[in-house]
C-alpha positions in Angstrom: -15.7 11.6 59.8 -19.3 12.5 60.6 -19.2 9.5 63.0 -16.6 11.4 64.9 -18.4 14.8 65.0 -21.7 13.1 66.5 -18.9 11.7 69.3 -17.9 14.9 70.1 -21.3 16.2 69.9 -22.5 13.5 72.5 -19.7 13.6 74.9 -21.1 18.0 74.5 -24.3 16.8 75.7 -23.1 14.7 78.1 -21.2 17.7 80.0 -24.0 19.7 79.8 -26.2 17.1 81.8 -23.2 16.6 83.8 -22.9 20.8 84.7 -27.2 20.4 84.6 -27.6 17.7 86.9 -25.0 18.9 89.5 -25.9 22.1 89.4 -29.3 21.3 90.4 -28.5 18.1 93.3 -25.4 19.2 94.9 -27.3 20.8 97.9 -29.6 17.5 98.5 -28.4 15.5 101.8 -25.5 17.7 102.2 -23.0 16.9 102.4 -24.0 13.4 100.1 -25.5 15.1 97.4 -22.2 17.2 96.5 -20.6 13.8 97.0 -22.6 12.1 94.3 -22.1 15.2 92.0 -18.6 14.9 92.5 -18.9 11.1 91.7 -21.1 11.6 88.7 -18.2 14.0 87.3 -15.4 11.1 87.6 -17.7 8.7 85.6 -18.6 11.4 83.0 -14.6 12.1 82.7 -13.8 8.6 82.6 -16.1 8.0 79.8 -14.8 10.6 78.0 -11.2 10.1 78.2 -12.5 6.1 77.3 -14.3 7.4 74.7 -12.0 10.0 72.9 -9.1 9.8 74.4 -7.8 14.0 75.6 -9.9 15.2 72.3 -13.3 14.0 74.4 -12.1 15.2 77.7 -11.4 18.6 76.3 -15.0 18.8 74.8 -16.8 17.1 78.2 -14.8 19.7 80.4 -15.7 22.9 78.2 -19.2 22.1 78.2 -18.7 21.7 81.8 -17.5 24.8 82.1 -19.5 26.6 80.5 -22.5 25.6 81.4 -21.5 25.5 85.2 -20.4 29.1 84.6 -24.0 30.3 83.0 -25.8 28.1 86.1 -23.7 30.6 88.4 -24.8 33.6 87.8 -26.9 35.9 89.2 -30.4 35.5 87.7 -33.0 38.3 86.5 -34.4 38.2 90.0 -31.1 38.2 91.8 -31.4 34.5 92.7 -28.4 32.0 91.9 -28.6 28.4 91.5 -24.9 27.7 92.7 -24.6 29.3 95.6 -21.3 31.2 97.0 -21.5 29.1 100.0 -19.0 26.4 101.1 -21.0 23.3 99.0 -21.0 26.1 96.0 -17.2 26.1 96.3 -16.7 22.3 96.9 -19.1 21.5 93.5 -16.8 24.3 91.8 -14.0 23.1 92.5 -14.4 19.8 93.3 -16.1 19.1 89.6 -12.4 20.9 88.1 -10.0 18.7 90.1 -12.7 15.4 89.3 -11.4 16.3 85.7 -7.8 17.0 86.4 -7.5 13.8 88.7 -9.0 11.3 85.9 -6.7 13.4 83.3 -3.2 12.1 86.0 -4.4 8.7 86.5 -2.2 6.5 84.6 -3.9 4.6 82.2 -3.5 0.9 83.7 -5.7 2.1 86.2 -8.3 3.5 85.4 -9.1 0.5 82.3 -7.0 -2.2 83.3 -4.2 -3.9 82.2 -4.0 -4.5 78.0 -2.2 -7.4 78.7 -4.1 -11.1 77.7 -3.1 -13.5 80.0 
């Protein structure tokens, strides 16, 4: 039981780097940093859905959100970390359909075959 919480807990933590990290490098080398964002959030997912099946993709994903969501608004100072410019929009968006893609992918492709042979 408490080994379960502490899963969901990391796989928390781990979105929150996730929203952290990408929030922060998507404009390096455009257009390759948004690209390595985007990669870093069908890793993260995979893990996830490895990890805890829908459960731990549900919990990666909200964190996600929500901490992309905070990192997008306008600060005290009227600056903005995510900007509404077209990389903005691609990290957005792109990070949401990183999640939704890895949620479609059959099984047998993303961790192999369970067949021994």
């Amino acid at each position: 039981m408490i080994r379960s919480a502490l899963a969901y807990v990391v796989l928390a933590v781990v979105g929150s780097i996730a929203a952290l990290v990408g929030a922060t490098a998507y404009r390096a080398i455009p257009p390759f940093g948004v690209v390595l964002c985007l990669v870093l959030m069908v890793v993260a997912t995979i893990f996830a859905r490895a990890w805890k099946e829908w459960g731990g993709i549900g919990v990666f994903a909200g964190a996600w959100a929500v901490i992309t969501y905070l990192l997008s608004l306008e600060g005290p100072g009227g600056s903005v970390l995510i900007a509404t410019d077209s990389l903005g929009y691609v990290w957005l968006f792109g990070g949401m359909i990183a999640v939704v893609a890895v949620c479609l992918a059959p099984r047998q492709i993303l961790f192999g075959s369970k067949d021994v042979a």
